[in-house]
N, C-alpha and C positions, 0 to 999 in steps of 0.2 A: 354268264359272268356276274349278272346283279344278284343269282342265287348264292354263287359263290361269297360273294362280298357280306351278302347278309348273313350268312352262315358265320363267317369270321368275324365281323362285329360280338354276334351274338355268344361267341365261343370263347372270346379274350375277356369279359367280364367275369365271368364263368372260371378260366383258367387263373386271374386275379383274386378271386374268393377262398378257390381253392388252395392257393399259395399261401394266405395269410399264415392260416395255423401254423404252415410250413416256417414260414419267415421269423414269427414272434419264437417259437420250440429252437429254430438253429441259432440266433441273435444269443437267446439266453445259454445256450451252450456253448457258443464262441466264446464268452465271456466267461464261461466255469470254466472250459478249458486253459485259455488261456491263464488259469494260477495253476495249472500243472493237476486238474483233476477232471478227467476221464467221469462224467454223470449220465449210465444208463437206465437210472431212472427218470428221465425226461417225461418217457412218453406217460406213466403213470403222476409224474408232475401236470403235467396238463390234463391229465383223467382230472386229479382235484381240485383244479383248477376251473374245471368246463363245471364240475358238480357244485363246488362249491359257489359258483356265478350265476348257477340255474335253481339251487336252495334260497340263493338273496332273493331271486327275482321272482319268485313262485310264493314264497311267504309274502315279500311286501307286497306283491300284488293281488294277494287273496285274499289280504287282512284291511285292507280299506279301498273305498267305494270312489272317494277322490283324489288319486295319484298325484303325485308332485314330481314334475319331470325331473329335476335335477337328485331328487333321493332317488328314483326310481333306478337312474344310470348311475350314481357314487352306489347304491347299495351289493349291487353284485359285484361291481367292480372293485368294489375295497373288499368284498368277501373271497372273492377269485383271488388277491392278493394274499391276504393273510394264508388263506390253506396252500397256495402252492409253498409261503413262505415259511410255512409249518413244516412240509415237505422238503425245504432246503434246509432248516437248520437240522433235524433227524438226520440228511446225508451230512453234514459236518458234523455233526457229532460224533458217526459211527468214523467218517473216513480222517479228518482230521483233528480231533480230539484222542479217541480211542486208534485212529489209524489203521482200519477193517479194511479188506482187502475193496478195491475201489468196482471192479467189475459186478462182484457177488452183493454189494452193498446195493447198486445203481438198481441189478438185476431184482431181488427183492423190494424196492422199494416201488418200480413199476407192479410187480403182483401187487405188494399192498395199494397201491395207489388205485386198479384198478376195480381189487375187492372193494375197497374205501368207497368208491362210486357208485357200484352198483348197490351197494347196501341203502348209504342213502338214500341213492333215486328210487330203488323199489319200497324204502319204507316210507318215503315223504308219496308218492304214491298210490301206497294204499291207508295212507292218512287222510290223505285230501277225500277221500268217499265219493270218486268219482267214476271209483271201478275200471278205471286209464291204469293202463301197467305202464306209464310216463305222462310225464311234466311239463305242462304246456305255460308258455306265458307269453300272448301274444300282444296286449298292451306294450309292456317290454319290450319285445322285439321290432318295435315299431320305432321304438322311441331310437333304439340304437341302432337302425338301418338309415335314420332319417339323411338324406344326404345332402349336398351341396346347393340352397337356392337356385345359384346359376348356372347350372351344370347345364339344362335346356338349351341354352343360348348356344354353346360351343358344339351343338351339333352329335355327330359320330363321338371326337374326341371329351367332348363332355357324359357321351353316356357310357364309355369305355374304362374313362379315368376318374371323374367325380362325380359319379353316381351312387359313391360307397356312404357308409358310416365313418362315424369319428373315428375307430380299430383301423381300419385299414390304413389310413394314413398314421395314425400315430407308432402302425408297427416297421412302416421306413421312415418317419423320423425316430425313433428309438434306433434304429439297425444303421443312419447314419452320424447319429449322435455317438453311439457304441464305439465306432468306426475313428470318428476324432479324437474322443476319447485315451482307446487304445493306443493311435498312431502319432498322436500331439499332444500331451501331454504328461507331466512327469507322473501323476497318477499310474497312466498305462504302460508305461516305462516302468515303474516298479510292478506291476502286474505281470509284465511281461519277463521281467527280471527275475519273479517267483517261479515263473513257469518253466521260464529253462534252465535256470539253476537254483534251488531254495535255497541251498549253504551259503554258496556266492553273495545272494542277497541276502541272509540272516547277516552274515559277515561287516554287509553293508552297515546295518542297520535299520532294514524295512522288516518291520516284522511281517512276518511270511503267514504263521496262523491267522491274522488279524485279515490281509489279504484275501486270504483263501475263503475265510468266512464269510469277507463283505461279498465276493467276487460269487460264487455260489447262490447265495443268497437271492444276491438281486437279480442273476441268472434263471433261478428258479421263478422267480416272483414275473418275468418276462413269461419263461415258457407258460407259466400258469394261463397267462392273458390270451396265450393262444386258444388255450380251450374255452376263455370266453368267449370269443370270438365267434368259436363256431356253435356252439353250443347255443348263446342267447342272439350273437347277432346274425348268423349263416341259417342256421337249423330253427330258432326260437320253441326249441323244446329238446326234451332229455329222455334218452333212450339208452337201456343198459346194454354197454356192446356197442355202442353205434359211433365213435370216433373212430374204430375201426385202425389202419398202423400208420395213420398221418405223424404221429410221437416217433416210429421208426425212422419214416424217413425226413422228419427235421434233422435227425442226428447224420442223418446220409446226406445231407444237404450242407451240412459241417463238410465233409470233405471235398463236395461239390465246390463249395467256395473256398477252399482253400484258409478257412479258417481267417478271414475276411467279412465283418458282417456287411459291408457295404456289395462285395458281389453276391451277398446270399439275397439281397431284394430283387436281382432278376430272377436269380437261381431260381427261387421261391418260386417265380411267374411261371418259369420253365417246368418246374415239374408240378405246378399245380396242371399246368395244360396237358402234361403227358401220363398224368394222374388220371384223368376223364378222356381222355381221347380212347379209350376205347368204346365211351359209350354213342359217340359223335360219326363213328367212320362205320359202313356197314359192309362187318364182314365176318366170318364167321366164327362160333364161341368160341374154339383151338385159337384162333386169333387173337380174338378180343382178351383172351387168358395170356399170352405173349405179350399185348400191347401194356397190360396193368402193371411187368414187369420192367416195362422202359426206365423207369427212375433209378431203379437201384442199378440195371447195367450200364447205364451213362455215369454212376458215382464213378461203377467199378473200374471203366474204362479212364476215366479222370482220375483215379489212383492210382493206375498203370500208368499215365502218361507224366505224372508229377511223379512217381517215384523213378523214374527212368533218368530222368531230367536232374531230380537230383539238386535243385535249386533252393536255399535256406529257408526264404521265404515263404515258398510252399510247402511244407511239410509242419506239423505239427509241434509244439513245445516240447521241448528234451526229455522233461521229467511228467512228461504227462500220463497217468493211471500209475504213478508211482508214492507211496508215502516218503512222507519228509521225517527224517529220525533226526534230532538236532546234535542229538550227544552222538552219533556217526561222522559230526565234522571236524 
């Protein structure tokens, strides 16, 4: 029994870490979504997102002897912003400026996002002259794992819940903040208004492009934080290839939650844990390759059961992966 216990102690921190990326990648895309645009370039958002967090933190940390904790944490984390937000205004340009089909936009923008990464990381790599085919910065990653003073005190529940870095809780207050946002306020009320009808609200008078761009944008600029996340505060080094399809499934985690960021912070928990359980249960490789598939068949099952159902609220914005033509109305 107390082997038991300590095993699930040790496996819920574990399935919390792994959620993150998940949590930060679906937050920012609940919120592109919901202005009525469909963003499968997420997962390549978060690619430049994790590279561009792991370039801040590998330069300023190789370039001086006496670190300054607080540039140390703004420096990758204002650079993980800009590049994902580099990466969100390219999709509004092509999909709501020029109005490029929204799927094939998303789709390319992950290959580029992805080449985008490795280029870098292999070429800051064989810059640094250290003959590493990746990018280590473990000062950094010290600094941004540092967690909670009193988390000792509370025992189990403190080495569970506040044993993290600053990321992890800022990515459910961000996914709760999103959440009020969206549901109480008239901001997210015209958001929401873009998403399921543009004309309706052009009509209004909310301008619908101006929406669409903020809403994207700062969606992008979330998902990017994901890949800090893992990348400087999870991993504390950069390996090409190595986020592997956590960017898929934040988007599968969109429907998981029903397009809700506040249920996407268990969600996150849930398939962070059913993400890694196969490497926790001992059984055989035909298995362990079955169990790596849990997440996407619990989406698909959860979009069987909501489109059955049939309920408004659960189902997605009207006009979602659709261009908005003005002179159509």
């Amino acid at each position: 029994m107390m082997a038991f216990l300590s095993s699930i102690l040790s496996f819920l921190p574990r399935a919390i870490m792994q959620g993150i990326p998940l949590l930060y990648g679906s937050t920012g895309e609940i919120i592109t979504e919901k202005s009525g645009h469909l963003n499968l370039g997420i997962p390549g958002i978060m690619y430049v997102g994790g590279i561009s967090g792991a370039a801040g933190a590998f330069l300023y940390e190789h370039s001086t002897e006496a670190m300054n904790p607080v540039l140390a944490i703004l420096i990758p984390f204002v650079s993980a912003l800009l590049g994902s937000l580099v990466m969100g205004l390219i999709y509004c340009f092509l999909t709501v400026t020029l109005r490029a089909n929204q799927n094939v936009t998303g789709l390319a923008l992950t290959t580029f996002g992805i080449g985008i990464g490795n280029f870098f990381g292999g070429t800051l790599a064989k810059l640094s002259g250290t003959g590493e085919t990746s990018l280590s910065f473990p000062a950094t990653k010290i600094l941004f794992k540092t967690n909670l003073p009193f988390a000792e005190k509370f025992g189990w529940f403190g080495s569970i819940f506040l044993s993290h870095g600053f990321l992890v809780y800022l990515a459910v207050a961000i996914a709760l903040v999103a959440a009020f946002v969206l549901n109480r306020t008239r901001v997210g009320l015209h958001l929401r208004a873009v998403g399921e009808n543009p004309a309706t609200a052009d009509a209004a008078g909310i301008n619908v492009n101006k929406y669409k761009y903020v809403a994207t944008c700062i969606g992008s600029m979330i998902a990017g934080l994901g890949g800090l996340y893992y990348v400087v505060d999870y991993m504390g080094i950069w390996a090409n290839d190595g986020f592997g399809d956590r960017g898929w499934l934040a988007i599968a985690l969109v429907i998981f939650a029903v397009w809700r960021p506040n249920a996407g912070i268990l969600g996150a928990f849930l398939f962070g844990g059913l993400y890694i359980l196969w490497s926790v249960v001992n059984v055989s490789f035909a298995a362990q390759e079955l169990l790596k598939m849990l997440p996407y068949v619990v989406t698909i099952v959860v979009l069987v059961i909501t489109s059955i159902r049939e309920k408004r609220e659960s189902q997605p914005p009207q006009s979602l992966g659709l261009s908005y033509f003005r002179e159509d109305r």
